[in-house]
C-alpha positions in Angstrom: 33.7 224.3 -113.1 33.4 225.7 -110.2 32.6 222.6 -107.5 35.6 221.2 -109.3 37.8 224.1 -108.9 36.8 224.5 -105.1 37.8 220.9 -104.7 41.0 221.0 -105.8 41.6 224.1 -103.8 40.4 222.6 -100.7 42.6 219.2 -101.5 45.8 221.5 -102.1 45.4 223.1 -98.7 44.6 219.9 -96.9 47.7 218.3 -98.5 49.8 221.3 -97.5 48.7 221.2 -93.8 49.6 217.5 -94.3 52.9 218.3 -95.4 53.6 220.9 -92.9 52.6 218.6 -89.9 54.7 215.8 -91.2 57.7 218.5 -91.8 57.4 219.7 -88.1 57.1 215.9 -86.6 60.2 215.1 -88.5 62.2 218.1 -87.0 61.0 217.8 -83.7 62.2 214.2 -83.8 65.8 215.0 -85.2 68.6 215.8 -82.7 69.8 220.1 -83.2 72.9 221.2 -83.1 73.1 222.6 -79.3 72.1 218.8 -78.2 75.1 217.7 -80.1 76.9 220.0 -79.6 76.7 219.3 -75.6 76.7 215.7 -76.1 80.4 216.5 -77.9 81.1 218.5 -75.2 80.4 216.0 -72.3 82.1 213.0 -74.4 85.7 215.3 -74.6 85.1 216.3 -70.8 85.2 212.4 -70.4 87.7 211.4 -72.3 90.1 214.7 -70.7 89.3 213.4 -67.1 90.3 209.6 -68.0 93.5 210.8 -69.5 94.0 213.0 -67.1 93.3 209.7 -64.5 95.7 207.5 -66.6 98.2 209.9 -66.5 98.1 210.3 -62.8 98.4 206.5 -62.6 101.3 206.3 -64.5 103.0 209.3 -62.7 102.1 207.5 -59.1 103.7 204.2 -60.8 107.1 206.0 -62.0 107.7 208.0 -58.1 107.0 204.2 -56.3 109.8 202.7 -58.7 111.9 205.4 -57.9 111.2 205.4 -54.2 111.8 201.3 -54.4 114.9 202.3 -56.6 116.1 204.9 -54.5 115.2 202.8 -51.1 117.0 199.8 -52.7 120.3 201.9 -53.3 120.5 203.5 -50.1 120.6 199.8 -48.7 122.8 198.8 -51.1 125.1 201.8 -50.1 125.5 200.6 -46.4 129.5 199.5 -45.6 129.9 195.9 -45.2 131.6 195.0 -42.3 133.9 192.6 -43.9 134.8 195.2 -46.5 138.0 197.1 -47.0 138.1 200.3 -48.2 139.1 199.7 -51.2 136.5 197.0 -52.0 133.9 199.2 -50.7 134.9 202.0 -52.9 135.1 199.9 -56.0 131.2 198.5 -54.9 130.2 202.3 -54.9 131.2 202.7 -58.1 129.5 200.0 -59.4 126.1 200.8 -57.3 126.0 204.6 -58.3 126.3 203.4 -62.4 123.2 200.8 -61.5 121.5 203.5 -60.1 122.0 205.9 -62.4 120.9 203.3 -65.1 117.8 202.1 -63.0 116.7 205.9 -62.6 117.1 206.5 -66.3 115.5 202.8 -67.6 112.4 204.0 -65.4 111.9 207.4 -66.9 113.0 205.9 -70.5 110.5 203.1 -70.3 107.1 205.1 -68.8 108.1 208.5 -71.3 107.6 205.5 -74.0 104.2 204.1 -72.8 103.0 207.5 -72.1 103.5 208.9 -75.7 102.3 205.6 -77.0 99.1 205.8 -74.1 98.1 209.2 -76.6 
C-alpha cells in the first residue's frame, strides 16, 4: 500500500505542475487589459485625427466656394458701360438675392454632408 500510495502522490503532483505550466503558457499568450486598452486608445487617436483631417477638408472646400462666390459677385457688381441707372440698379438687385442664395446653398449643402460625414 504504500509504493501504491507514493505513486499516486507523485502522479498528482506531476499532473499539477502540468497543469500549472500549461495555465501560465495560456496567459502569457493572451492579450491583458493595458495592451488593449492602448491598442483602443491608439485606434480612437486615429480615428479623431482623420475626422479632425476630413473636417479641415471640408472647411478649406466651403471658404474656396465662398471666395469663387464672393470673387464671382464682385465681378458681377461692376457698372456696364451701356447701362443706365436704372437698369443697373434693377441688376443689383437681382445679383445681391443670387448672392445671398449662393452664400446660403453653400453653407446649407456642406452643414448637410458634414452631419451626415459623423
Amino acid at each position: 500500500m504504500g509504493k501504491i500510495a507514493m505513486k499516486v502522490i507523485v502522479c498528482s503532483l506531476l499532473v499539477g505542475i502540468m497543469q500549472c505550466g500549461l495555465s501560465a503558457a495560456i496567459l502569457e499568450a493572451a492579450p491583458n487589459d493595458r495592451q488593449q486598452q492602448d491598442r483602443q486608445q491608439q485606434d480612437r487617436a486615429r480615428q479623431d485625427k482623420q475626422d479632425q483631417e476630413q473636417r479641415d477638408r471640408k472647411d478649406q472646400d466651403r471658404q474656396e466656394r465662398v471666395r469663387q462666390e464672393n470673387d464671382r459677385h464682385e465681378q458681377e457688381m461692376r457698372r456696364h458701360d451701356y447701362e443706365n441707372d436704372r437698369d443697373y440698379q434693377d441688376r443689383m438687385d437681382r445679383e445681391h438675392e443670387r448672392h445671398n442664395h449662393a452664400i446660403d446653398n453653400i453653407e446649407e449643402v456642406l452643414g448637410i454632408l458634414y452631419i451626415l460625414s459623423r
